[in-house]
C-alpha positions as CSV (number, residue, x, y, z in Angstrom):
1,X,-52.3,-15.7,23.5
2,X,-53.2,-11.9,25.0
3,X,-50.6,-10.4,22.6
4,X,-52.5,-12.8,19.3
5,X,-55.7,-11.3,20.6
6,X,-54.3,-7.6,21.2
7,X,-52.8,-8.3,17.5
8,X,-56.1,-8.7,15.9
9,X,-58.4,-6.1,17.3
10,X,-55.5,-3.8,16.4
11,X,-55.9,-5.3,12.8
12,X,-59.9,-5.4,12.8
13,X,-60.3,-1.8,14.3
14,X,-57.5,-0.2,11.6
15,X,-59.6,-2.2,8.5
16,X,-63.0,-0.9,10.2
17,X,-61.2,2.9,10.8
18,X,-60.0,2.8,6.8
19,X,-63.5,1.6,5.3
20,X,-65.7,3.8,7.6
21,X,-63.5,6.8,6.1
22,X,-62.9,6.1,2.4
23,X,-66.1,3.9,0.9
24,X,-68.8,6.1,-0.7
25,X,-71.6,4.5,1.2
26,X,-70.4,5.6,4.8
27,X,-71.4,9.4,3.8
28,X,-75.3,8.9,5.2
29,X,-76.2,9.8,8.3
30,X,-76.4,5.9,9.5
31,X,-74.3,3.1,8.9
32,X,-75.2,1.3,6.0
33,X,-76.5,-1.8,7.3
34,X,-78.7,0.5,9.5
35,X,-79.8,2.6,6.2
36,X,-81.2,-0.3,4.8
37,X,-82.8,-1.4,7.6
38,X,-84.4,2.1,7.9
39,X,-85.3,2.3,4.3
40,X,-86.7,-1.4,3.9
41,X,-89.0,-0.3,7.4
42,X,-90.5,2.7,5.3
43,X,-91.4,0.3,2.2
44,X,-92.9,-2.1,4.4
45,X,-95.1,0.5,6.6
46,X,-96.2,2.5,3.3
47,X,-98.5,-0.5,2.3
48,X,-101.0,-0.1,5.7
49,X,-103.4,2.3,7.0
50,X,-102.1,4.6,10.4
51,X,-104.9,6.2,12.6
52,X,-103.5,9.2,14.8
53,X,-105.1,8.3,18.1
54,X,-103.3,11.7,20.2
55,X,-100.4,14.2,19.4
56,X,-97.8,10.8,19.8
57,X,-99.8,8.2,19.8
58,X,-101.1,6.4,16.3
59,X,-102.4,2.7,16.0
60,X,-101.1,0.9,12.9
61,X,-103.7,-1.4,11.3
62,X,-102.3,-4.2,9.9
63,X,-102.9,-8.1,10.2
64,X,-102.7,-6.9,14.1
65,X,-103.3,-3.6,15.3
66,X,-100.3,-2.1,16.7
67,X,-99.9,0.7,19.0
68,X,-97.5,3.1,18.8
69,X,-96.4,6.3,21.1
70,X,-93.8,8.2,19.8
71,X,-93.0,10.1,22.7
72,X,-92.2,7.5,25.0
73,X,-90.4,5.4,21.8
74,X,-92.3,2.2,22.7
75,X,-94.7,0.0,20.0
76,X,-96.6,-3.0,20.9
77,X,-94.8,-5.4,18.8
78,X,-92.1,-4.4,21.5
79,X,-88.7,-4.4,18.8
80,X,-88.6,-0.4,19.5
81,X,-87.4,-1.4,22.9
82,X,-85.5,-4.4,22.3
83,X,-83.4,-2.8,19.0
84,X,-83.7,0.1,20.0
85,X,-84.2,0.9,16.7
86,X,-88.1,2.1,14.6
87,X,-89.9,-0.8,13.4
88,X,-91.8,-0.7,10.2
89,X,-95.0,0.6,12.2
90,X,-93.0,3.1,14.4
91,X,-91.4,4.3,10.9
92,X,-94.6,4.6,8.8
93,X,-96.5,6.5,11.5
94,X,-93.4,9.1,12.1
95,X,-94.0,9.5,8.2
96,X,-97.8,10.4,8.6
97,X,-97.0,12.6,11.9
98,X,-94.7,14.6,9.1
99,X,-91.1,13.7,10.8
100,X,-87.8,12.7,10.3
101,X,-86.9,9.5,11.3
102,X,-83.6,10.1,12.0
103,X,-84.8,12.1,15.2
104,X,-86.1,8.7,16.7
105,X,-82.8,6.9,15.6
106,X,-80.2,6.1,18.4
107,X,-77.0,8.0,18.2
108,X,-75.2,5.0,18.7
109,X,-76.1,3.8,14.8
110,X,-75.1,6.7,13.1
111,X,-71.5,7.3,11.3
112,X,-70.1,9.6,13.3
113,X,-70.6,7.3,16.3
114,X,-69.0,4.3,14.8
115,X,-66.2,6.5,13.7
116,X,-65.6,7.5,17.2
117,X,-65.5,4.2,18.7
118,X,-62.6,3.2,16.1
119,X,-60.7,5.8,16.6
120,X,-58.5,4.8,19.3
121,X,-55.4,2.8,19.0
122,X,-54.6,-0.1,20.6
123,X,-50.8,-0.2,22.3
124,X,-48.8,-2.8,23.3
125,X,-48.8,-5.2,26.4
126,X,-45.5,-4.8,28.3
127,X,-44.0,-7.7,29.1
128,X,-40.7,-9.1,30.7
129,X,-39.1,-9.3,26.9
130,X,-40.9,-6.3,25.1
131,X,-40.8,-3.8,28.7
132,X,-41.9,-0.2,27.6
133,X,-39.8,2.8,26.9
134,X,-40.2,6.1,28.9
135,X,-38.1,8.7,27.8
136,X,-36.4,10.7,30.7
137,X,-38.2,13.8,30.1
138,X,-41.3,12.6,30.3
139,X,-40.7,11.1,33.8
140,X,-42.3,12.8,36.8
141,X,-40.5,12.5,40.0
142,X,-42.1,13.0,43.7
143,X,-40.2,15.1,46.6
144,X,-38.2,12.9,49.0
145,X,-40.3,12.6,52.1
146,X,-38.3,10.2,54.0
147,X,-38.4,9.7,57.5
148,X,-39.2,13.1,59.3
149,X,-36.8,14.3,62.4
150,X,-37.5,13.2,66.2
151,X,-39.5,10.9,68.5
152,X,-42.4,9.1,66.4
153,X,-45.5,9.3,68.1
154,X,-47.5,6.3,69.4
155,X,-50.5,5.5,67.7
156,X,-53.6,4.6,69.8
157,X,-55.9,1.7,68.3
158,X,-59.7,2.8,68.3
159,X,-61.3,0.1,69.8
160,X,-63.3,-2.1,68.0
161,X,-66.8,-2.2,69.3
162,X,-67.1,-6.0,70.3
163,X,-63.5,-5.5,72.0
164,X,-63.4,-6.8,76.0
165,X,-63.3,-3.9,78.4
166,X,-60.0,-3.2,79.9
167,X,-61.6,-4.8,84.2
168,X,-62.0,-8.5,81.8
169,X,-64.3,-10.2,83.8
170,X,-62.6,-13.5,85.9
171,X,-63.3,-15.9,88.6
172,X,-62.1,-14.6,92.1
173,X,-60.1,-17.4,93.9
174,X,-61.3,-16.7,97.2
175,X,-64.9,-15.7,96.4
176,X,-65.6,-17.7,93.5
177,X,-67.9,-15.2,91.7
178,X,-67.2,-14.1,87.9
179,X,-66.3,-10.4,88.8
180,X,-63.7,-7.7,88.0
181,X,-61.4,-8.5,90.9
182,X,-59.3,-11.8,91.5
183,X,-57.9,-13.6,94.6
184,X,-55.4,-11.4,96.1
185,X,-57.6,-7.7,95.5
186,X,-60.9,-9.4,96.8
187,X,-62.6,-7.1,99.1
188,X,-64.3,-9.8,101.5
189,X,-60.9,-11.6,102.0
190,X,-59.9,-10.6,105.5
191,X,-56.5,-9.4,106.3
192,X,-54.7,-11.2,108.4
């Protein structure tokens, strides 16, 4: 099933490498679904009045009054942010303020970017019947560091912070008191 999948990515990404790089429309700046988009937003905003309220900031009067700041790329009607691509209104007013809108257009739309995410290939999944081939020569092999001459050293444990003292704590046999010392080390047995 992995190796179907793998199969048709590999297909889809070739077809999508092969039309991005030999059909006509693919020589704009944007993709052409994007294009349109962008082009139907400028016939739609020509038809409505802007106001420039500040250097960035323009309110587009329509059935609603929008506002619009192009310098932090947000509009009221909010599909700026959640496209992240200009709305009519954010279009028509980067028209009055005498811009490109291709300046407020994401990279990530444009030709060039698509190209780059379909450029890679896709290789094959080793498995125990298809294994993959290394040449010799392109093998890299480490130095030998096997066991080093004389005595290993012995490797002290750092304690662990909840770990029990080395004097445990017990309860003395002749005393009975929960202290360090048991029956035969007690100091208050007498000797006899």
């Amino acid at each position: 099933m992995v190796d179907e999948i793998r199969v048709k990515l590999m297909d889809q990404m070739c077809k999508r490498r092969e039309d991005s790089a030999n059909l006509m429309n693919w020589r704009q700046t944007l993709c052409p679904e994007y294009e349109a988009l962008l082009h139907d937003n400028k016939m739609h905003g020509c038809n409505y009045q802007v106001t420039k309220s500040f250097e960035y900031v323009f309110e587009f009067h329509a059935s609603l009054t929008q506002t619009v700041d192009l310098k932090r790329r947000a509009c009221s009607c909010n599909r700026w942010r959640i496209d992240s691509f200009p709305c009519a209104h954010v279009v028509c007013c980067i028209m009055v303020n005498g811009e490109d809108p291709y300046k407020y257009v994401e990279h990530h739309f444009t030709v060039k970017f698509y190209r780059e995410s379909y450029k890679h290939a896709i290789n094959h999944v080793p498995t125990v019947e298809n294994p993959v081939t290394v040449s010799p020569k392109s093998m890299v092999f480490g130095t030998n560091n096997g066991p080093q001459p004389g005595r290993p050293s012995k490797k002290k444990r750092i304690p662990n912070t909840v770990s029990v003292p080395n004097n445990k704590m017990r309860t003395c046999g002749s005393c009975k008191v929960l202290t360090t010392h048991n029956k035969r080390t007690c100091p208050s047995r007498q000797i006899s």
